[in-house]
The first five atom37 places (N, CA, C, CB, O) and aatype in JSON, in Angstrom:
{
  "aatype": [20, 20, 20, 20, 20, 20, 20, 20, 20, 20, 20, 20, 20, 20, 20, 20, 20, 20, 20, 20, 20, 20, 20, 20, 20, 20, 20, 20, 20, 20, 20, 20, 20, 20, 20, 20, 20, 20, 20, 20, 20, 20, 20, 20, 20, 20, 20, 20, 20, 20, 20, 20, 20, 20, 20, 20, 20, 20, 20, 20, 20, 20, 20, 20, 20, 20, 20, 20, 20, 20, 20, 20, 20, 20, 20, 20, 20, 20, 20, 20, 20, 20, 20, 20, 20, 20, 20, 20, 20, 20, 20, 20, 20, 20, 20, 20, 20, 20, 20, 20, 20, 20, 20, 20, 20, 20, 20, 20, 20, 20, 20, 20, 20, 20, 20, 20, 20, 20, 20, 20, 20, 20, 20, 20, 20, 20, 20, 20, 20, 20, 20, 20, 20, 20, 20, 20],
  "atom_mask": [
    [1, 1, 1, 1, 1],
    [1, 1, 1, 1, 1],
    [1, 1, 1, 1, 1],
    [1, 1, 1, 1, 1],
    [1, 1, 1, 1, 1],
    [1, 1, 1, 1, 1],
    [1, 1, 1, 1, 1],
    [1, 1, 1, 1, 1],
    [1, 1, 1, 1, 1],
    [1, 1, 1, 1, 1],
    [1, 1, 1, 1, 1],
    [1, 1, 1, 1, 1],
    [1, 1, 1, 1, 1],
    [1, 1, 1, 1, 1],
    [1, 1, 1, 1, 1],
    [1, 1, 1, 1, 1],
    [1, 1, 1, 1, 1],
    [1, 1, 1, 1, 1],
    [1, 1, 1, 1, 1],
    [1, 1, 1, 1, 1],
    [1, 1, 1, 1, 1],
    [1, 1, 1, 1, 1],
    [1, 1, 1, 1, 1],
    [1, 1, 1, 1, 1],
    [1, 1, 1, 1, 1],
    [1, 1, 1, 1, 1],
    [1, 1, 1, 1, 1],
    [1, 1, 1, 1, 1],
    [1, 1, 1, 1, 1],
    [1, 1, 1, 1, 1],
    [1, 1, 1, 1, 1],
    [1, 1, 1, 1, 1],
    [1, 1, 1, 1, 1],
    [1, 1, 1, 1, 1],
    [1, 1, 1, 1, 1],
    [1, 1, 1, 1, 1],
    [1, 1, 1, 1, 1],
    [1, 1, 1, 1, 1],
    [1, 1, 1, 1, 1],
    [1, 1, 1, 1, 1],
    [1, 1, 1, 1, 1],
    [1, 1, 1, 1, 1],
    [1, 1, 1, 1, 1],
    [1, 1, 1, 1, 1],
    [1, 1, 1, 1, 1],
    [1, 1, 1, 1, 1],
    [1, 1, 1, 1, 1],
    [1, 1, 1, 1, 1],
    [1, 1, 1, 1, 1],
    [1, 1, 1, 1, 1],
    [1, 1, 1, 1, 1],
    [1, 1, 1, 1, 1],
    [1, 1, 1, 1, 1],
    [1, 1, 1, 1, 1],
    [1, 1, 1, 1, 1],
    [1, 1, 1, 1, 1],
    [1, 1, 1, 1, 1],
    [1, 1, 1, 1, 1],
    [1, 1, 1, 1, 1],
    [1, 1, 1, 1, 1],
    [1, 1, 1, 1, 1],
    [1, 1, 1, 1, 1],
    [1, 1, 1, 1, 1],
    [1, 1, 1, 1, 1],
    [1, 1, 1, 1, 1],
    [1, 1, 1, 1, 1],
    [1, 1, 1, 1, 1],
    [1, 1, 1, 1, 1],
    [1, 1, 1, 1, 1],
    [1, 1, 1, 1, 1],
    [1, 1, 1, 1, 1],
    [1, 1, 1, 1, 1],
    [1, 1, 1, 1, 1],
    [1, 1, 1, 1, 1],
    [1, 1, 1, 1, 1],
    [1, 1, 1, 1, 1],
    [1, 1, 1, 1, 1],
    [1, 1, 1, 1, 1],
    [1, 1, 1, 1, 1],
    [1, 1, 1, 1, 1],
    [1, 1, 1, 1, 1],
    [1, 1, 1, 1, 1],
    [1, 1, 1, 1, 1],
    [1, 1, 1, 1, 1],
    [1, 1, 1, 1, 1],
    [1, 1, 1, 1, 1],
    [1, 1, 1, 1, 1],
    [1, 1, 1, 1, 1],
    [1, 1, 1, 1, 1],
    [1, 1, 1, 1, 1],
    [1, 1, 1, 1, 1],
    [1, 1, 1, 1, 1],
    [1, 1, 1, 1, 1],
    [1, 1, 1, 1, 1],
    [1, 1, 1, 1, 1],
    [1, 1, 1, 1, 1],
    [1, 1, 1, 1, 1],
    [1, 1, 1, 1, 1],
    [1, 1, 1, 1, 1],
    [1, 1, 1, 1, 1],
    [1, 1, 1, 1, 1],
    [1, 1, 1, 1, 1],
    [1, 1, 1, 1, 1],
    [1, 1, 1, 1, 1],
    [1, 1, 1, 1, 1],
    [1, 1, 1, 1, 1],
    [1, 1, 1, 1, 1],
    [1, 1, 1, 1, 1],
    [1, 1, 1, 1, 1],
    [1, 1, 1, 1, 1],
    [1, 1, 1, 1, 1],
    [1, 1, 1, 1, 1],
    [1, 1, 1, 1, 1],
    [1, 1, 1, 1, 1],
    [1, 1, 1, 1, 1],
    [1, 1, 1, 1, 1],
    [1, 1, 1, 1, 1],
    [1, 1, 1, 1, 1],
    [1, 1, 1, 1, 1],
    [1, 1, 1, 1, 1],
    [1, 1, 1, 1, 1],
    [1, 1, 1, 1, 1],
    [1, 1, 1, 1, 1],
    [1, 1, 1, 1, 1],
    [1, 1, 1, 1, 1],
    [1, 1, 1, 1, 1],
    [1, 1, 1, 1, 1],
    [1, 1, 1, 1, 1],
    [1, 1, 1, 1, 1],
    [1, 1, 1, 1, 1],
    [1, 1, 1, 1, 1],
    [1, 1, 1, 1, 1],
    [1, 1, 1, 1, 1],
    [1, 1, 1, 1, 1],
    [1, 1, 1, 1, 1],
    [1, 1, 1, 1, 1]
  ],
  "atom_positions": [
    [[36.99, 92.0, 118.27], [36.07, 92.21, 119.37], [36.57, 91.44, 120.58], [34.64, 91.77, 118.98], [36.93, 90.27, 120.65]],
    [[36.5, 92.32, 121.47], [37.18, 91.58, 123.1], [35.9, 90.27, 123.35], [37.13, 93.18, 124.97], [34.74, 90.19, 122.95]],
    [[36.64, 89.48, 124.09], [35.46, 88.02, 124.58], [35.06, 88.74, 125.76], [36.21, 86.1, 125.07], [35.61, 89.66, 126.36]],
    [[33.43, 87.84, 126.04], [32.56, 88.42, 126.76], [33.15, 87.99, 128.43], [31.0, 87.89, 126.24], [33.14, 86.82, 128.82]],
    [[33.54, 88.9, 129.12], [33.56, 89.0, 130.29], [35.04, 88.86, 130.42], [32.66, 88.13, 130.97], [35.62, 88.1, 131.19]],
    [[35.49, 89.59, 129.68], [37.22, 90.07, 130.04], [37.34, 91.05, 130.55], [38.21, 90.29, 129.01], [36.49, 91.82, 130.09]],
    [[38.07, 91.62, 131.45], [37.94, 93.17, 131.61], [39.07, 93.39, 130.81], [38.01, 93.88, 133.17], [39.91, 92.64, 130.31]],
    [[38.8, 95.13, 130.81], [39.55, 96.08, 130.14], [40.52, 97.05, 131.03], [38.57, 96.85, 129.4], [40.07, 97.91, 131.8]],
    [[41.87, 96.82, 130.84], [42.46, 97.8, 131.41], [42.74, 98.88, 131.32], [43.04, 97.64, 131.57], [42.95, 99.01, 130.11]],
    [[42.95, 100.03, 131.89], [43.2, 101.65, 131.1], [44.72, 101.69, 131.26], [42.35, 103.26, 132.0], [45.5, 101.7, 132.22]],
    [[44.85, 101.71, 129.77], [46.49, 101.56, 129.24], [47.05, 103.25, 129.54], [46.63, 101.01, 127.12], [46.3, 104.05, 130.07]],
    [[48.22, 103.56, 129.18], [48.46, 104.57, 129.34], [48.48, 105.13, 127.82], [49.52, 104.62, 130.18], [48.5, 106.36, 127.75]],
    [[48.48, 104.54, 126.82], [48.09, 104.86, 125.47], [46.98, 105.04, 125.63], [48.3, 104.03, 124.46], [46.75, 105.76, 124.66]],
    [[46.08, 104.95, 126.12], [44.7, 105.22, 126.11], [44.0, 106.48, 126.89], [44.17, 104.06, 126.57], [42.91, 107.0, 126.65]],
    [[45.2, 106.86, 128.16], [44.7, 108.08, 128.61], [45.18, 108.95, 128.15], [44.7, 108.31, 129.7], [44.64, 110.05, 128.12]],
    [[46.7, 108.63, 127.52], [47.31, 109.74, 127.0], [46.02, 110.28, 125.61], [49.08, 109.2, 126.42], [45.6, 111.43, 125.6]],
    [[45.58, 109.31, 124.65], [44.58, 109.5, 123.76], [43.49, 110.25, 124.28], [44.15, 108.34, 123.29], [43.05, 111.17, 123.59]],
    [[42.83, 109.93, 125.72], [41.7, 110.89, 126.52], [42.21, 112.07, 126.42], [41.4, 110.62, 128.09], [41.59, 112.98, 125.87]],
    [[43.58, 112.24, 127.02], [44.11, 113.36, 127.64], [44.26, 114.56, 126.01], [45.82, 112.78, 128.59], [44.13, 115.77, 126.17]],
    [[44.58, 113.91, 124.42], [44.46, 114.88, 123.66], [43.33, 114.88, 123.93], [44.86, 114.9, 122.45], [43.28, 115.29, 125.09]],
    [[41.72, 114.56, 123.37], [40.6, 114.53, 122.9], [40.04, 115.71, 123.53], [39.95, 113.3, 123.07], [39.31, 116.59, 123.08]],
    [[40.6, 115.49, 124.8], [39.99, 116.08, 126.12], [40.72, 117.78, 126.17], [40.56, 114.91, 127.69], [40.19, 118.63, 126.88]],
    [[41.61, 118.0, 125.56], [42.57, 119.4, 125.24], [42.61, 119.86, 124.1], [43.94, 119.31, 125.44], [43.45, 120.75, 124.01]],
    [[41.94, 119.59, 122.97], [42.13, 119.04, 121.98], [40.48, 120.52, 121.53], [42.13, 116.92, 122.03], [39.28, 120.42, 121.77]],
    [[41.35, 121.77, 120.78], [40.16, 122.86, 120.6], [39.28, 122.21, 119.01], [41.04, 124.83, 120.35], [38.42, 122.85, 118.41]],
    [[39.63, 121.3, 118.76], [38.81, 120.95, 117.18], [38.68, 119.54, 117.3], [39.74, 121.35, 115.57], [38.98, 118.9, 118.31]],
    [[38.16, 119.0, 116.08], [37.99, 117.8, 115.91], [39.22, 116.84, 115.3], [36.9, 117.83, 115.19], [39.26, 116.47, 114.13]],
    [[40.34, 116.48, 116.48], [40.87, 115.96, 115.14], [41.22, 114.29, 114.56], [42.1, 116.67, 115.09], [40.92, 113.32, 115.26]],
    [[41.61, 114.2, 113.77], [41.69, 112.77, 113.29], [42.7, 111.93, 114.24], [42.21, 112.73, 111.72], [43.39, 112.21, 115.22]],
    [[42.47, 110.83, 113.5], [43.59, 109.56, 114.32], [44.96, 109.88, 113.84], [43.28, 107.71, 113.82], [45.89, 109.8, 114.64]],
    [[45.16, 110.21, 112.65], [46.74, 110.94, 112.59], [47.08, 111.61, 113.38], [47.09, 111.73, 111.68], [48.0, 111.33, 114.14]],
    [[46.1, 113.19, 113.4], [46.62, 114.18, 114.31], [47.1, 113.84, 115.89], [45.55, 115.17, 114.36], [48.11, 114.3, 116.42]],
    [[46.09, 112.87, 116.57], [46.39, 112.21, 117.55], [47.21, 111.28, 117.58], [45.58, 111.88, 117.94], [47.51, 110.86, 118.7]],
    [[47.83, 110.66, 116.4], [48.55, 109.81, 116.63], [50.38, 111.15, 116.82], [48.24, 108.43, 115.21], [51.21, 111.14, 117.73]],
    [[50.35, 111.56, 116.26], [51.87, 112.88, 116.17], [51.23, 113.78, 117.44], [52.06, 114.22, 114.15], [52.21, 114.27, 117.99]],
    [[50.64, 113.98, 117.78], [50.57, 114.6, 119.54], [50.64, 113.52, 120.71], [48.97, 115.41, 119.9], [50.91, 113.72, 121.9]],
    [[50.35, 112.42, 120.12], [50.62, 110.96, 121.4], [52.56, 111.07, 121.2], [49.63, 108.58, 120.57], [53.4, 111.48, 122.0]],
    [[52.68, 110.67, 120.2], [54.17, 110.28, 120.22], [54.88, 111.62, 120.98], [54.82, 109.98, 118.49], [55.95, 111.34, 121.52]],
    [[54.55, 112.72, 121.07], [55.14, 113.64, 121.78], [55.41, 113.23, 123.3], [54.35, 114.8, 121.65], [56.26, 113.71, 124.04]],
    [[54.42, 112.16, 123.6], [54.42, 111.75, 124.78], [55.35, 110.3, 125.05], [52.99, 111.66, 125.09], [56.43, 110.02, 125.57]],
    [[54.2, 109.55, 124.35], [54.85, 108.03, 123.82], [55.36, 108.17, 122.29], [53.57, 106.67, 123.85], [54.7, 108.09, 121.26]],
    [[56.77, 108.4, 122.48], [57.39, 107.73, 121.18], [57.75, 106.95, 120.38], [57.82, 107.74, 121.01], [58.4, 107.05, 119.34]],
    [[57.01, 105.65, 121.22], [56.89, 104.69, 120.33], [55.84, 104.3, 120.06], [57.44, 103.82, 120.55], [55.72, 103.26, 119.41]],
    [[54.89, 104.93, 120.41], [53.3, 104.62, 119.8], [53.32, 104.22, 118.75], [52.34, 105.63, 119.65], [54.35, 104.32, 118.09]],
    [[52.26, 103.68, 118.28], [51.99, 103.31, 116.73], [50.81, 103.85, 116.27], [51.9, 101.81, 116.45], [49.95, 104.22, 117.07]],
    [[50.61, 103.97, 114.61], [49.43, 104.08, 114.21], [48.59, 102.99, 114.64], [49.44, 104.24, 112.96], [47.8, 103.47, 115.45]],
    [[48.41, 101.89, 114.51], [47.35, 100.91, 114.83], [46.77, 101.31, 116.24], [47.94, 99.37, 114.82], [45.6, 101.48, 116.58]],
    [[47.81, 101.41, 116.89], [47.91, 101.24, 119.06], [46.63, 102.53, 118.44], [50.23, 102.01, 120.67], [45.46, 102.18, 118.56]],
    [[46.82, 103.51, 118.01], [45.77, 104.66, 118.32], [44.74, 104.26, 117.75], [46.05, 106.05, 117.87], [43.68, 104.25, 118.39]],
    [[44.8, 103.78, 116.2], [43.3, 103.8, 115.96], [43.04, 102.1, 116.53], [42.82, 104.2, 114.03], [42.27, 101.65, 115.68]],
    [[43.23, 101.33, 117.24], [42.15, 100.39, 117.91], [42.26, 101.19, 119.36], [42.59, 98.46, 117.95], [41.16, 101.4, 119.87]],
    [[42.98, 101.5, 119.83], [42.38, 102.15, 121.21], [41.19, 103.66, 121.23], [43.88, 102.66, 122.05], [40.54, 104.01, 122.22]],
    [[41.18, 104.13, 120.3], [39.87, 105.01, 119.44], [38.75, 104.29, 119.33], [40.16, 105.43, 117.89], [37.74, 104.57, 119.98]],
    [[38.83, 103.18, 118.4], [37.81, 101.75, 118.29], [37.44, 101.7, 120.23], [39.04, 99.81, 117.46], [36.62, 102.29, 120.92]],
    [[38.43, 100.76, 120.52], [37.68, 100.54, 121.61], [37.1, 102.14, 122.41], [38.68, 99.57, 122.57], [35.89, 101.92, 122.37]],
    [[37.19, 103.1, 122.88], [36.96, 103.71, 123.6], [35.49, 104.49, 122.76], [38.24, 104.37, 124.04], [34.53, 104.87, 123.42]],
    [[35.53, 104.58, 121.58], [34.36, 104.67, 120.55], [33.16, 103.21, 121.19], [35.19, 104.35, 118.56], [31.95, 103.4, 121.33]],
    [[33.55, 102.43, 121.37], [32.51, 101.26, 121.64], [32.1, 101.09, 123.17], [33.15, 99.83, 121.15], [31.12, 100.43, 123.53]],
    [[33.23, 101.98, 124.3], [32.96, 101.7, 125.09], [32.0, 103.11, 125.47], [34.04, 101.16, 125.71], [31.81, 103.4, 126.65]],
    [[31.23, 104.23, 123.98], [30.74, 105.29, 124.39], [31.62, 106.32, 125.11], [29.8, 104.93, 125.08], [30.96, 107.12, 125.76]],
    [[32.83, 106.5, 125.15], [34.02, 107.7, 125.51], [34.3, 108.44, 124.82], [35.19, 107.45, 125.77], [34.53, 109.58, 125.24]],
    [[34.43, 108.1, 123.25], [34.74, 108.56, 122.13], [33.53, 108.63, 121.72], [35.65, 107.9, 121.37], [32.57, 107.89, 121.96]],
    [[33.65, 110.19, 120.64], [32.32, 109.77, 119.53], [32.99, 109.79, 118.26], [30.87, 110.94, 119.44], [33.55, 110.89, 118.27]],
    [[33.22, 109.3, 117.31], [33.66, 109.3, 115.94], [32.94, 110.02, 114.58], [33.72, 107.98, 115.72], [32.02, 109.3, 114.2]],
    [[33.06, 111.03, 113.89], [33.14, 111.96, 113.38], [32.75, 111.53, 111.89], [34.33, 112.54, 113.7], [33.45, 112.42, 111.39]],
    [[32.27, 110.97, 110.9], [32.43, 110.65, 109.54], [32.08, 111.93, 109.38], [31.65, 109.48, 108.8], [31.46, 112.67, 110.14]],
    [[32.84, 112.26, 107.67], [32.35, 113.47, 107.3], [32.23, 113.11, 106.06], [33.09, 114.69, 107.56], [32.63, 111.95, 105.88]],
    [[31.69, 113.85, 104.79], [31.11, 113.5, 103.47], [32.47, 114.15, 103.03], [29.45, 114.15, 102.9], [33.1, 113.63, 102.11]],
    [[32.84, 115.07, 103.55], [33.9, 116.06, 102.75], [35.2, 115.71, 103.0], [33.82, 117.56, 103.13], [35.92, 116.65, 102.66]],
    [[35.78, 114.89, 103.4], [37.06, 114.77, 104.01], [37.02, 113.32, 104.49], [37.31, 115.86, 105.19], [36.08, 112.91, 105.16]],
    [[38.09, 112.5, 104.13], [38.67, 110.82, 103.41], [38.41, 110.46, 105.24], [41.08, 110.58, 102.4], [37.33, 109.89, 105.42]],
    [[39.11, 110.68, 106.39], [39.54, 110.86, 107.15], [38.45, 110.91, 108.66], [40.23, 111.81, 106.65], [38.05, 112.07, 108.77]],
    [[37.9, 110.08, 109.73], [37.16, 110.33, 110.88], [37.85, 111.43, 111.1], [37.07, 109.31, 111.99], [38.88, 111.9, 110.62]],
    [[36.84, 111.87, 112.21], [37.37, 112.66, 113.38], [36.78, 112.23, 114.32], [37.26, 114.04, 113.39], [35.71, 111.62, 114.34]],
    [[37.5, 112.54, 115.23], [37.1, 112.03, 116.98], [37.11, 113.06, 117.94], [38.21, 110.96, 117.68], [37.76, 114.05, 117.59]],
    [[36.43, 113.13, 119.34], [35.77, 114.05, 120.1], [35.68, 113.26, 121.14], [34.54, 114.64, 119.62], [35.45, 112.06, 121.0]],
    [[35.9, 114.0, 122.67], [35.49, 112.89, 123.78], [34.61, 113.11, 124.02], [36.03, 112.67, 124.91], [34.15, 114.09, 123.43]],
    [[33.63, 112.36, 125.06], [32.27, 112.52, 125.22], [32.28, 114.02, 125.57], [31.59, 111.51, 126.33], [33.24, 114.68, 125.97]],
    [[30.86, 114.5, 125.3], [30.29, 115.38, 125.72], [28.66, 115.7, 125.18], [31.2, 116.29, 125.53], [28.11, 115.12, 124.25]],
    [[28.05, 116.78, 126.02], [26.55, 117.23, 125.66], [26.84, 116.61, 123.99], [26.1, 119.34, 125.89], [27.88, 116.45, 123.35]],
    [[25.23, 116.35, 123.64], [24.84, 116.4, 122.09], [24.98, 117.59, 122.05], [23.47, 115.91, 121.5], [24.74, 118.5, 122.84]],
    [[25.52, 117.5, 120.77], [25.29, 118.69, 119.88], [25.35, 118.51, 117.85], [26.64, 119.77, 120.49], [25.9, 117.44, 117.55]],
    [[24.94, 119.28, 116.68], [25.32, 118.78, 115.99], [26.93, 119.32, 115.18], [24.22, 118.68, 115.45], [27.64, 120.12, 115.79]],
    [[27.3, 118.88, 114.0], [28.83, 119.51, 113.4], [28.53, 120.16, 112.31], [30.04, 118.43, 112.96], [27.64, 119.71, 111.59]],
    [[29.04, 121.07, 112.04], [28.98, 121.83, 110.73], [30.06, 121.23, 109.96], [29.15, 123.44, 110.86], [30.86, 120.83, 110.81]],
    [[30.44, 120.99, 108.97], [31.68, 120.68, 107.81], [31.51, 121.97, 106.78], [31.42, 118.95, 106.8], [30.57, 122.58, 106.27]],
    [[33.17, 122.06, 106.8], [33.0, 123.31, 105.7], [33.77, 122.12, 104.72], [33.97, 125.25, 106.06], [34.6, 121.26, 105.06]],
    [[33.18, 122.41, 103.39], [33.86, 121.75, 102.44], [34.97, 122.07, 101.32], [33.04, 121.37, 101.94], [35.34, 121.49, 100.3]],
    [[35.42, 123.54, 102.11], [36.2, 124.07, 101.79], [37.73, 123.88, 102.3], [35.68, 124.99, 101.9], [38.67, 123.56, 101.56]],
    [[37.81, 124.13, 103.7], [38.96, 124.01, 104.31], [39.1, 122.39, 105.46], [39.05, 125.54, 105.11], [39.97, 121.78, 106.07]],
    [[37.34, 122.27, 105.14], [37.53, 120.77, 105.89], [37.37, 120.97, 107.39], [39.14, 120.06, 105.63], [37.07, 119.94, 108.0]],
    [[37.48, 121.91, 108.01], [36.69, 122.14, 109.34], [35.79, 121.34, 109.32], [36.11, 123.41, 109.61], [35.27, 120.92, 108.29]],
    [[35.38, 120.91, 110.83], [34.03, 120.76, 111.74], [33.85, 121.41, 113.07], [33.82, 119.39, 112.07], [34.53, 121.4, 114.09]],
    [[33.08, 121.79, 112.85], [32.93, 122.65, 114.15], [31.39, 121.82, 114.97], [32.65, 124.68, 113.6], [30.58, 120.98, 114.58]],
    [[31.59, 122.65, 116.35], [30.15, 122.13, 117.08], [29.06, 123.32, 116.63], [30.29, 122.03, 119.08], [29.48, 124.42, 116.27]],
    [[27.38, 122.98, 116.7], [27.03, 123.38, 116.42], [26.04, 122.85, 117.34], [27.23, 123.54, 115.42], [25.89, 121.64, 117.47]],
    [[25.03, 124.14, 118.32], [23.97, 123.61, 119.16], [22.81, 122.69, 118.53], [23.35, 124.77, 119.76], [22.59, 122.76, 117.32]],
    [[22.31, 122.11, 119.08], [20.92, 121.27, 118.55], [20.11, 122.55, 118.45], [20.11, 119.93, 119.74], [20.23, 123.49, 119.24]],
    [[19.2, 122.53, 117.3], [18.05, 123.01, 117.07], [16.99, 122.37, 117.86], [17.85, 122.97, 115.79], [16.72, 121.17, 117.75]],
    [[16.24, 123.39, 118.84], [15.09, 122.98, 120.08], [14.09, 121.9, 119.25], [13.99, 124.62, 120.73], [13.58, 120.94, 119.84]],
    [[13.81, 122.2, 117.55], [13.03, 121.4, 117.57], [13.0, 119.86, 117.27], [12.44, 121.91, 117.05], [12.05, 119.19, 116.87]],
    [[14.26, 119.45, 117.54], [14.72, 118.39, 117.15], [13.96, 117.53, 118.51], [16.42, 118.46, 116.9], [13.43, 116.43, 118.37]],
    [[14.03, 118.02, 119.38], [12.89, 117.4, 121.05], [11.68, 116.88, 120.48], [12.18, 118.88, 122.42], [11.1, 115.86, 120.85]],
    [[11.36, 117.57, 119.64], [9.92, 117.43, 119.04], [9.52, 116.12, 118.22], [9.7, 118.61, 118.07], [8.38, 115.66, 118.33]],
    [[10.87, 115.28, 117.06], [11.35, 114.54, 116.36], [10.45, 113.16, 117.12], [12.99, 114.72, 116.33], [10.54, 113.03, 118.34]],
    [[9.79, 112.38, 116.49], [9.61, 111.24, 117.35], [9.38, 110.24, 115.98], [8.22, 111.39, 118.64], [8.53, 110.57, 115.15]],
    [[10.21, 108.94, 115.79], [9.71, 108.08, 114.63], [9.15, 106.82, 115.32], [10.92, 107.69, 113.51], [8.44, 106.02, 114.72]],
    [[9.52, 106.69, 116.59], [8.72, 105.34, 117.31], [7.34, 104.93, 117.14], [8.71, 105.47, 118.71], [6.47, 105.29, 117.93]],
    [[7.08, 104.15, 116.11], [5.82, 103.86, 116.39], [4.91, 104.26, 114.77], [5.37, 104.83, 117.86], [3.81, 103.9, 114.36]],
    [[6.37, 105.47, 113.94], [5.08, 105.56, 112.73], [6.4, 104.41, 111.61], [4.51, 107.99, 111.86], [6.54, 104.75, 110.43]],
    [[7.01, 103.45, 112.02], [7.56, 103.39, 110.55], [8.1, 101.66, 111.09], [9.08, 104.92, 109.96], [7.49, 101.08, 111.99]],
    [[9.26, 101.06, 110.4], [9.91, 100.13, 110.83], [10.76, 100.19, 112.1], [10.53, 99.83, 109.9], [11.46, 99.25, 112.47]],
    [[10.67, 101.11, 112.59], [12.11, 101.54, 113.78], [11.44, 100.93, 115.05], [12.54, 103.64, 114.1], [10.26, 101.15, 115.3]],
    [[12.15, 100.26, 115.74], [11.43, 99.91, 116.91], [11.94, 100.39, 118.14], [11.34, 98.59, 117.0], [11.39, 100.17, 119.23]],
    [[13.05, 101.1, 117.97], [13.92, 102.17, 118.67], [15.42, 103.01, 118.03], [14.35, 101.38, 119.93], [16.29, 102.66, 117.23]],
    [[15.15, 104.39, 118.91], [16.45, 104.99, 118.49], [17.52, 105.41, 119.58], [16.13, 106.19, 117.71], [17.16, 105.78, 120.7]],
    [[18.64, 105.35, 119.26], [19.46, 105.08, 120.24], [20.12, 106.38, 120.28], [20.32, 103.87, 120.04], [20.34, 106.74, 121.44]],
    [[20.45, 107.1, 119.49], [21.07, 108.3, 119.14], [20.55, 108.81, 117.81], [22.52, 108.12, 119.11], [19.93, 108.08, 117.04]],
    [[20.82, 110.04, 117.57], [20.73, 110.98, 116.12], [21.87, 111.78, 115.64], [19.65, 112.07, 116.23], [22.38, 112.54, 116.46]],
    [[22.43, 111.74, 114.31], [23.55, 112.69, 114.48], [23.05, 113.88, 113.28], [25.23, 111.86, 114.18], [22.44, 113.62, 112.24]],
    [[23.56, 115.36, 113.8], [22.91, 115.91, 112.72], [24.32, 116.43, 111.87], [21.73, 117.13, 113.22], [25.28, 116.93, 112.45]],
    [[24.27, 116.27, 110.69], [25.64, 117.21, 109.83], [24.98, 117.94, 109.01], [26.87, 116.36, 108.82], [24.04, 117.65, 108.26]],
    [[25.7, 119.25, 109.28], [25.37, 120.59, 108.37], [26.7, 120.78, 107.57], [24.99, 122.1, 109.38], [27.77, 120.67, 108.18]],
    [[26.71, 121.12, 105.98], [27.39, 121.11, 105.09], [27.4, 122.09, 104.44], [27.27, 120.32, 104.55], [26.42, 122.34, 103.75]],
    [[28.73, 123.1, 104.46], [28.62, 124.36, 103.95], [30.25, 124.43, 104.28], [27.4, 125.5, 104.68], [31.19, 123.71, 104.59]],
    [[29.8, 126.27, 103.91], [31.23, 126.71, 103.72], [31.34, 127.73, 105.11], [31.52, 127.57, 102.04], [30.31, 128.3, 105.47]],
    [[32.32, 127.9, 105.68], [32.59, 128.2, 107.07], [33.09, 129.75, 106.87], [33.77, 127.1, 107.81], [33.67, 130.06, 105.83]],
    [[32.82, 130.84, 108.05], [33.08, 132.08, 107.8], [34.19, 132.35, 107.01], [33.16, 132.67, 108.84], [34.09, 133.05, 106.0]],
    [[35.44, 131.76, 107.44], [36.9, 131.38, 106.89], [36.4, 132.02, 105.31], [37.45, 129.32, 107.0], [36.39, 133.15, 104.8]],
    [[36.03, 130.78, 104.9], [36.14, 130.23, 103.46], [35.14, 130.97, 102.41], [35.78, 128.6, 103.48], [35.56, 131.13, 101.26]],
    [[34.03, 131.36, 102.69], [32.59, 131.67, 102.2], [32.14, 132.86, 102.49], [31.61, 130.84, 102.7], [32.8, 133.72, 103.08]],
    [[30.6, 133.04, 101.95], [29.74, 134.39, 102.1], [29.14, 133.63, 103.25], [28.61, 135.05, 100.7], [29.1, 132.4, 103.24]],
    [[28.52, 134.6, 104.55], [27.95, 134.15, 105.2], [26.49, 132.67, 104.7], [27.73, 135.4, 105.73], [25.79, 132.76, 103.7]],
    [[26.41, 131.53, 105.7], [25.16, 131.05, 104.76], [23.55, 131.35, 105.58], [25.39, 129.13, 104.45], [23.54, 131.23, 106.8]],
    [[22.58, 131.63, 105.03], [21.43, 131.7, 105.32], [20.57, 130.63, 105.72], [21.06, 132.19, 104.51], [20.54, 129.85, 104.76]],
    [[19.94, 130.25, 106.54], [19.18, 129.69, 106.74], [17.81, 129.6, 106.68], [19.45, 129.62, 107.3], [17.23, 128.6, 107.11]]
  ]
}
């Protein structure tokens, strides 16, 4: 963790990392980004990517991806909420719009929570690819 009241500089490992996330048609991991950085910087390292992921994840730039189905984050640059589908077949995630009634959702006030800061939603199935359509 950086000490309080250091600034942060924007490395060029770090925009080059924006610059996949940001071009970047899927979700992909710190590997995948780490073998599309070195195309750029060839001497990148694994670590250099995943703590500059870390930091840009903490500084809210990044959002980081856990999935139930697959060993491996994925990462995404900011953008609108939305939630991910995982196919647990081929390991996709895809975006998936919020359901309207999720606006509706309120736990402030009936339980221990004394605030919420975010929600993430994951849907778990098998993707057109892989499967019979799924029903909802």
């Amino acid at each position: 963790m950086k000490p309080a009241g250091k600034k942060s500089r924007n490395t060029r490992q770090r925009t080059v990392i924006m610059e996949i996330l940001r071009k970047s048609g899927y979700h992909p991991t710190a590997e995948a980004i780490y073998h599309e950085a070195r195309k750029v910087l060839p001497n990148i390292s694994l670590g250099t990517v995943y703590r500059n992921l870390n930091f840009l994840r903490e500084q809210g730039q990044v959002r980081e991806i856990r999935t139930d189905c697959d060993s491996s984050s994925r990462f995404e640059g900011k953008c609108p909420p939305h939630a991910h589908f995982h196919c647990t077949n081929c390991q996709a995630v895809l975006d998936l719009p919020l359901p309207e009634c999720l606006d509706e959702v309120r736990w402030e006030g009936t339980t221990d929570i004394s605030s919420i800061q975010s929600m993430d939603l994951h849907v778990i199935g098998a993707c057109r690819e892989c499967g019979p359509p799924v029903t909802v």
